[in-house]
C-alpha positions as CSV (number, residue, x, y, z in Angstrom):
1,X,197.1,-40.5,-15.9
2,X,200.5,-38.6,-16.2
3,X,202.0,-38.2,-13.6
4,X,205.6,-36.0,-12.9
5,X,208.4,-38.5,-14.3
6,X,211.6,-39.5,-12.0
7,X,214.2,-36.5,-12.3
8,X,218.2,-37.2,-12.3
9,X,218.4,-35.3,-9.0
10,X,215.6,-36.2,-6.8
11,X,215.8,-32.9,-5.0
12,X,215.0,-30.6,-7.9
13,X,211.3,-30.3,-9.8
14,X,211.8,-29.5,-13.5
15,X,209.0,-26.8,-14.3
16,X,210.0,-26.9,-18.2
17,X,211.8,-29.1,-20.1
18,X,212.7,-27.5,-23.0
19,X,214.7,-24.7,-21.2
20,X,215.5,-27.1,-18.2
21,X,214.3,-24.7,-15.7
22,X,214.4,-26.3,-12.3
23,X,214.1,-25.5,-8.7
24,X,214.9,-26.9,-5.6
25,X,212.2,-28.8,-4.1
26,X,213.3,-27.3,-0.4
27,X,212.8,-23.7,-1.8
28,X,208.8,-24.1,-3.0
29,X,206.6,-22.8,-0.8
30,X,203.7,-23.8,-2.3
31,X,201.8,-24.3,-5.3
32,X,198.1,-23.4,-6.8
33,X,196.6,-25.0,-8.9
34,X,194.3,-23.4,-11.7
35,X,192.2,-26.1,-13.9
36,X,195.0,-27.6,-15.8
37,X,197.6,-25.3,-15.2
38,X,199.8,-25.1,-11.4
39,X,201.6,-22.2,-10.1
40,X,204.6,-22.5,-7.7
41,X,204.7,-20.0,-5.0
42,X,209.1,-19.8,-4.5
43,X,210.8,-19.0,-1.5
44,X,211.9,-15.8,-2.9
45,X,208.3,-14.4,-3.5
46,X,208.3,-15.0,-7.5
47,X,205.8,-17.4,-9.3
48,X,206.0,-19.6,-12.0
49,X,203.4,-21.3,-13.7
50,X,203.4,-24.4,-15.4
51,X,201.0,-26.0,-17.6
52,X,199.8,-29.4,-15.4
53,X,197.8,-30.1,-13.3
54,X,198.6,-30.2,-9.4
55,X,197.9,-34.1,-9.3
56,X,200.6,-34.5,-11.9
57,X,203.1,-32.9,-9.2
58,X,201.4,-34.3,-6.1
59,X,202.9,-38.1,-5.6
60,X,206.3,-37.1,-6.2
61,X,206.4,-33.6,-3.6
62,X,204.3,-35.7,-1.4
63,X,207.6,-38.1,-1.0
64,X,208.9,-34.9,0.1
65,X,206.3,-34.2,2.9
66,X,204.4,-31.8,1.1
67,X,200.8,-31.5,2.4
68,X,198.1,-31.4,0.5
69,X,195.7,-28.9,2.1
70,X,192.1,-28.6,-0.1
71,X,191.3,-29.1,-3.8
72,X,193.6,-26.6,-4.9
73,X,196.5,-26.3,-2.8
74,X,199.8,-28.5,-1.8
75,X,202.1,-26.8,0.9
76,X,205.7,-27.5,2.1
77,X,205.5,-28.0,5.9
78,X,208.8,-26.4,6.2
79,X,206.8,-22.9,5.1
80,X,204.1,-23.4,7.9
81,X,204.2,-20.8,10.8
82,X,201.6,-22.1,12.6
83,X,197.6,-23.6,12.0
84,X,194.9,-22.8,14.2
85,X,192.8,-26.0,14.1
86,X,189.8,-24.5,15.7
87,X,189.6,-21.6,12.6
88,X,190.7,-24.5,10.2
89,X,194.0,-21.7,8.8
90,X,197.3,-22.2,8.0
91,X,200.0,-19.1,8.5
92,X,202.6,-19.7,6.1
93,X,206.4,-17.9,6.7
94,X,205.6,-15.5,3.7
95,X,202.1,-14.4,5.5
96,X,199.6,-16.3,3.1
97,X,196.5,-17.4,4.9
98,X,195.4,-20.5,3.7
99,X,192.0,-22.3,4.7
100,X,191.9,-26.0,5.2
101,X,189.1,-28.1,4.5
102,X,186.9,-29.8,6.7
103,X,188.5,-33.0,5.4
104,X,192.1,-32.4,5.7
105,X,191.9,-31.1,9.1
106,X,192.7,-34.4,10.9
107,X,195.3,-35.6,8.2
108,X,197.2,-31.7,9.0
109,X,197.1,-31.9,12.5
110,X,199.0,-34.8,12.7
111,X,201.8,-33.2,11.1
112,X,202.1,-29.8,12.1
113,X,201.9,-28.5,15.5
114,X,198.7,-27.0,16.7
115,X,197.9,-23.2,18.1
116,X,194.7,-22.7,18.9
């Protein structure tokens, strides 16, 4: 299994290699992820899409506190407005609704705070 290699700056994700485009790992919101491809939801409101998978990303933002929310989506607590355990949704800061699966429900509620 590949999984995302150890960067020179551990604060950056490198989304391609050959033109070195990276981003700051504070400034992802979230990312998607689509069969074998991912798409990272920025902090300014653009997307980029890369062609890997989410697990190949998931150990390393997880050092980061990222959450990993159902089968297709890892979010940056940082970006959470509020979740609503009861309704299993997360708000994020940008207004995505996001719904949490049955089985993440415990792990997210130990980490964010509640509103019900």
């Amino acid at each position: 299994m590949k999984t995302y290699p150890s960067t020179h700056n551990p604060n950056r994700v490198v989304l391609n290699s050959r033109t070195r485009l990276s981003v700051p790992v504070n400034f992802i919101v979230m990312l998607k992820g689509h069969v074998n491809y991912t798409t990272f939801i920025l902090g300014d409101g653009s997307e980029r899409m890369v062609a890997h998978t989410l697990k190949y990303f998931e150990a390393f933002l997880q050092t980061h506190g990222f959450q990993r929310i159902d089968r297709s989506s890892l979010v940056n607590p940082q970006f959470i407005q509020s979740y609503h355990q009861s309704r299993a949704l997360v708000t994020m800061k940008n207004g995505m609704i996001l719904k949490v699966s049955r089985r993440r429900k415990a792990i997210l509620s130990s980490e964010v705070a509640i509103m019900d």
